[in-house]
C-alpha positions as CSV (number, residue, x, y, z in Angstrom):
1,X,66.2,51.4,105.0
2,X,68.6,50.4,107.8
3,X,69.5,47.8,106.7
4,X,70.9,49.2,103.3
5,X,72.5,51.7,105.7
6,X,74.1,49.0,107.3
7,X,74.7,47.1,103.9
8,X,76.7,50.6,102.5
9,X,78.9,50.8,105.3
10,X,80.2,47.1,104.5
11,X,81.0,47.8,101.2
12,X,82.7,50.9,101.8
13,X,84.9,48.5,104.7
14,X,85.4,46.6,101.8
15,X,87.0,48.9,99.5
16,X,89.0,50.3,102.6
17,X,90.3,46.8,102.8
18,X,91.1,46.6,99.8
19,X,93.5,49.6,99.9
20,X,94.9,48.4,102.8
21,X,96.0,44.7,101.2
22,X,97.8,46.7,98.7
23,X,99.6,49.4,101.2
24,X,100.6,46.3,103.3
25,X,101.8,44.3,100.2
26,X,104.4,46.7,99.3
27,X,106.2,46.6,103.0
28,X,108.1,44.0,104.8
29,X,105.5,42.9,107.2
30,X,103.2,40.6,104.8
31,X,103.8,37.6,105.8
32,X,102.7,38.5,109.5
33,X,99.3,40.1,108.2
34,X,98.3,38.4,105.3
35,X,96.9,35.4,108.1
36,X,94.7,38.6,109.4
37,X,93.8,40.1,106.4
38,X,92.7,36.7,104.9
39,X,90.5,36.4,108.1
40,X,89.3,39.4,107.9
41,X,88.3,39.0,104.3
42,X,86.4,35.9,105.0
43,X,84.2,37.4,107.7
44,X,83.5,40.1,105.7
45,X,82.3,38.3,102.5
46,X,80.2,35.8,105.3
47,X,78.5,38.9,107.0
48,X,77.5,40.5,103.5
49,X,76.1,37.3,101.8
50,X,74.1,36.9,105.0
51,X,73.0,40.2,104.8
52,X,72.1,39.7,101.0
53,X,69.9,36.4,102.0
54,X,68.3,38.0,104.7
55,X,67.8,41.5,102.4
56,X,66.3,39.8,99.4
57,X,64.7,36.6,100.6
58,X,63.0,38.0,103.9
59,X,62.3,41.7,102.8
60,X,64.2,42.9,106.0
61,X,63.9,46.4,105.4
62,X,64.0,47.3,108.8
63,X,66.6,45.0,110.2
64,X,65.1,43.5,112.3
65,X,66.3,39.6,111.2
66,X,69.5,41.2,111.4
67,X,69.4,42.7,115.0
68,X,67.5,39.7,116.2
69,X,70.8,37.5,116.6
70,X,72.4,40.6,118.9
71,X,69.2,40.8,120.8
72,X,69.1,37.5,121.6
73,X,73.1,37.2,122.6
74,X,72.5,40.3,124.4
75,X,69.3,38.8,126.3
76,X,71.3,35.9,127.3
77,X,74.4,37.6,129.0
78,X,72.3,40.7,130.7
79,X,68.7,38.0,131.8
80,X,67.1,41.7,131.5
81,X,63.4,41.8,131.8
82,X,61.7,43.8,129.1
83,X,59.8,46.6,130.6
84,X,56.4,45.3,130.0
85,X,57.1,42.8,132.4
86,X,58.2,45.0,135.0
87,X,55.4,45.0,137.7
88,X,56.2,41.0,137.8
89,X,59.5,41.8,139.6
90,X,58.3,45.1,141.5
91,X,59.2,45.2,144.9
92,X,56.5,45.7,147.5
93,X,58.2,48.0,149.6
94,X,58.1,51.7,149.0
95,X,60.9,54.4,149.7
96,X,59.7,57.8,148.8
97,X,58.0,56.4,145.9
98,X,61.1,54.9,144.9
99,X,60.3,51.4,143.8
100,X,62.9,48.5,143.3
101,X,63.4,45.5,141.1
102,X,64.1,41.8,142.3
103,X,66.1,41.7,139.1
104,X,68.2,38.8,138.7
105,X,72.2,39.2,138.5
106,X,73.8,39.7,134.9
107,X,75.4,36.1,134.1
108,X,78.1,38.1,132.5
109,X,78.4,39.9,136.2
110,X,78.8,36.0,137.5
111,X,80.9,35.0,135.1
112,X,83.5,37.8,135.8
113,X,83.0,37.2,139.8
114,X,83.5,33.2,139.7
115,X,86.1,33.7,136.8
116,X,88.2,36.3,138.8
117,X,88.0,32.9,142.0
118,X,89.3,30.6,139.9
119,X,92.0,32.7,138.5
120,X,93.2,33.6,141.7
121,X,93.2,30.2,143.1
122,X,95.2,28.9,140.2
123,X,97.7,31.7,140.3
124,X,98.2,30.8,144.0
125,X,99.3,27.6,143.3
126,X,100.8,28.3,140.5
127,X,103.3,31.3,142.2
128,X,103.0,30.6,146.1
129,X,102.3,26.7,146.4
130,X,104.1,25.2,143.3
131,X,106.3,28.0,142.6
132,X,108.4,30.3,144.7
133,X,106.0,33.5,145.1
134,X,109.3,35.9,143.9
135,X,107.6,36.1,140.4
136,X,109.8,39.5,140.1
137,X,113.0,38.2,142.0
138,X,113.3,35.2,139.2
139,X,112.0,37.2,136.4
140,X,115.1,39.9,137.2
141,X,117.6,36.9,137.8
142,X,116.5,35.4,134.9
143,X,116.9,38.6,132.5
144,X,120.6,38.8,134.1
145,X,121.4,35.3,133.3
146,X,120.6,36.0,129.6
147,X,122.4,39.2,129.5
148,X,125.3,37.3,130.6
149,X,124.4,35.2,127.7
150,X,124.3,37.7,125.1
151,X,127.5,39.2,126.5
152,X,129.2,36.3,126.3
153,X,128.4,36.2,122.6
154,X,129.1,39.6,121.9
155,X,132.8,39.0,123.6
156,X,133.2,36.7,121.1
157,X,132.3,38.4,118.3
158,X,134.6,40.7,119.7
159,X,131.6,43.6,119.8
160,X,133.4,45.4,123.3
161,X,136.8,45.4,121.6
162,X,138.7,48.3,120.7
163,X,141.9,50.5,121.0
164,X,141.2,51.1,124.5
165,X,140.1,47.7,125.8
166,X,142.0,45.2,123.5
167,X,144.8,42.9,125.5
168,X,147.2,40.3,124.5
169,X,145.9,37.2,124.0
170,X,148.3,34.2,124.2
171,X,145.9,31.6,123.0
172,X,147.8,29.3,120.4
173,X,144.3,29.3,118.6
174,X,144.2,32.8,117.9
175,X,147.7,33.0,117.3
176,X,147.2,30.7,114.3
177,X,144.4,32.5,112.7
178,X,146.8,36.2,113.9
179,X,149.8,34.4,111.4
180,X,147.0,33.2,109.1
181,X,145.9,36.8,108.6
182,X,149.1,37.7,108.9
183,X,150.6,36.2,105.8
184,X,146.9,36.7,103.7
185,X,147.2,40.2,103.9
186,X,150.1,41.9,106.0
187,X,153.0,39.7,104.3
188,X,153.6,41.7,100.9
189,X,154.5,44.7,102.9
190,X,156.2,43.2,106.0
191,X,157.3,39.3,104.6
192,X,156.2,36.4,105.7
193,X,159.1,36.4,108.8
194,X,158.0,40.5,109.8
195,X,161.1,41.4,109.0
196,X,159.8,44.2,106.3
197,X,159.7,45.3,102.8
198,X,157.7,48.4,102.4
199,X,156.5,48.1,105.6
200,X,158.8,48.4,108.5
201,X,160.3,45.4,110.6
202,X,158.2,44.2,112.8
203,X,160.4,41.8,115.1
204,X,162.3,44.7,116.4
205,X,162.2,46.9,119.8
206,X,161.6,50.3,117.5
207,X,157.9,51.3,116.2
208,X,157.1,53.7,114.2
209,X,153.5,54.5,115.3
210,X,154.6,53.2,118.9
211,X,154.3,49.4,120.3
212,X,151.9,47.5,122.3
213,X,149.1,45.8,121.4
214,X,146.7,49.0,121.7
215,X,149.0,50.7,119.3
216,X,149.3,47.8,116.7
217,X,145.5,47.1,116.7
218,X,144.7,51.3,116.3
219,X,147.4,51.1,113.3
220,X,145.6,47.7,111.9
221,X,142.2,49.0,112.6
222,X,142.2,52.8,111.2
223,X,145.8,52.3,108.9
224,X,148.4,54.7,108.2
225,X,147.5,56.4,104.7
226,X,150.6,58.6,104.7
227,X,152.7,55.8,104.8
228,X,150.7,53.9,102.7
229,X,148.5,51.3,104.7
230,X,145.3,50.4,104.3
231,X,142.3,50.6,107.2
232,X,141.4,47.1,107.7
233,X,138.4,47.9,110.2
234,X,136.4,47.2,107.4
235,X,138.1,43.7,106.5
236,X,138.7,42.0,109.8
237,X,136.3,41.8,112.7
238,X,137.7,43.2,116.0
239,X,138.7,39.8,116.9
240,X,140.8,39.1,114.1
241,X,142.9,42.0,114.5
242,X,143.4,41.5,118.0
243,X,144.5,37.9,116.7
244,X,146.9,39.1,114.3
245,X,148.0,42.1,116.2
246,X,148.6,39.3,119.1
247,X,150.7,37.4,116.3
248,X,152.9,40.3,115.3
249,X,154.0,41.0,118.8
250,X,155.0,37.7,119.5
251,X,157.2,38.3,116.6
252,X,159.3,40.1,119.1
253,X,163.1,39.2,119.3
254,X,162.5,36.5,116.5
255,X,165.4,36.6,113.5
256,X,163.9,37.2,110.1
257,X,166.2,36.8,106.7
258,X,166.6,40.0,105.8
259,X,165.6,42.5,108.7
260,X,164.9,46.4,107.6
261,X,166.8,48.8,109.3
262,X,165.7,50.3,112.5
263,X,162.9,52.9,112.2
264,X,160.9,55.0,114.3
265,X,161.8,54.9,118.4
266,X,162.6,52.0,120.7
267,X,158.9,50.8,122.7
268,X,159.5,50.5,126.2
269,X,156.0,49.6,127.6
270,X,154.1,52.1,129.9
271,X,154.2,50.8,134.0
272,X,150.0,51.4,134.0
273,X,149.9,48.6,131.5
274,X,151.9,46.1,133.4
275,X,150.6,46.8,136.5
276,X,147.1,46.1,135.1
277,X,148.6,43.1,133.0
């Protein structure tokens, strides 16, 4: 009877399981767990048709077949005597009728003690002979040297720029892709020289929305829908508008065709700025 106890309970994990295949099957984590559940599955259909064989051919009703495997595993890691054999091992000496055992040590007691040695003598070597012992020191230099890393790359994907920490680059790179944005999407409303159509001149000393480069990239980044421009945060990186607003300012003095007149007020820049510049 135990052992169709024990044979109920692995169909029931069966039918659990196979619930589970089809919960996991609908998320986006498959591919990670379907190595699992296939080994899963596998031990499970090994364990029942050895439980079938030993059920039906050996009339194991009491399990014993199937415990004897255990017993014997458990035997060989614990060496315990059975208690029939006891008195073998018994002690001669006596303390208040408190007899003891010259049992033998668990090998899985030995196994932890010698294991434990030889751990510590390779990690010893490994840190404090080989190595340099600060295992903490390098692992905390080595987190900041990739954090420098992934800043790096987030600078140039532009991730820490905005109206408040954006500056004038000069680079003749980014100035190229600033006048190639610059004439993809600015031109119809400004002309290709920034000397205005719709939009106001942009070569000027007067701004509408005020100058700088914080000021142009807020009025690229969030638009002026009043007057009729777009947002473009949702078009150009952070990068690229710092690029073209870069380009547009170093339109500054230059003589377009047909210039707009003078709107808005004359840009004279703040003294905080160019003492930080």
């Amino acid at each position: 009877m135990k052992i169709k106890k024990f044979f109920n309970v692995i169909l029931l994990f069966q039918i659990i399981f196979l619930f589970q295949q089809n919960i996991f099957a609908a998320g986006e984590v498959l591919d990670k767990v379907m190595p699992i559940m296939l080994a899963i599955t596998i031990l499970v259909i090994a364990l029942t048709m050895w439980l079938s064989v030993v059920y039906s051919e050996k009339e194991d009703f009491d399990g014993k077949a199937f415990l004897e495997p255990f017993k014997k595993f458990t035997n060989m890691i614990t060496k315990s005597t059975p208690i029939e054999n006891e008195k073998d091992i018994l002690l001669d000496h006596d303390y208040d009728g408190i007899k003891e055992l010259d049992s033998k040590i668990p090998p899985w007691f030995s196994f932890l003690l010698y294991g434990t040695i030889v751990f510590a003598v390779i990690y010893m070597i490994r840190f404090h002979v080989i190595g340099s012992g600060n295992v903490q020191e390098e692992e905390y230099l080595e987190e900041i040297r990739q954090a420098q890393v992934e800043r790096q790359i987030l600078i140039k994907t532009g991730a820490f720029l905005n109206e408040e920490t954006v500056t004038v680059t000069s680079d003749a790179g980014a100035l190229s892709n600033g006048k190639d944005i610059f004439i993809k999407n600015c031109a119809a409303c400004h002309a290709n020289d920034g000397g205005g159509l719709v939009g106001p001149n942009l070569t000027d000393e007067y701004w509408i929305n005020g100058g700088g480069i914080k000021n142009v990239f807020k009025v690229i980044k969030y638009g002026v829908p009043a007057k009729g421009m777009i947002s473009w945060q949702t078009q150009l990186s952070p990068t690229q508008m710092q690029e073209v607003g870069s380009y547009i300012l170093s339109l500054q003095g230059t003589q377009p065709a047909n210039p707009k007149p003078i709107e808005g007020e004359k840009w004279v820049e703040p003294v905080e700025e160019e003492t930080k510049s």
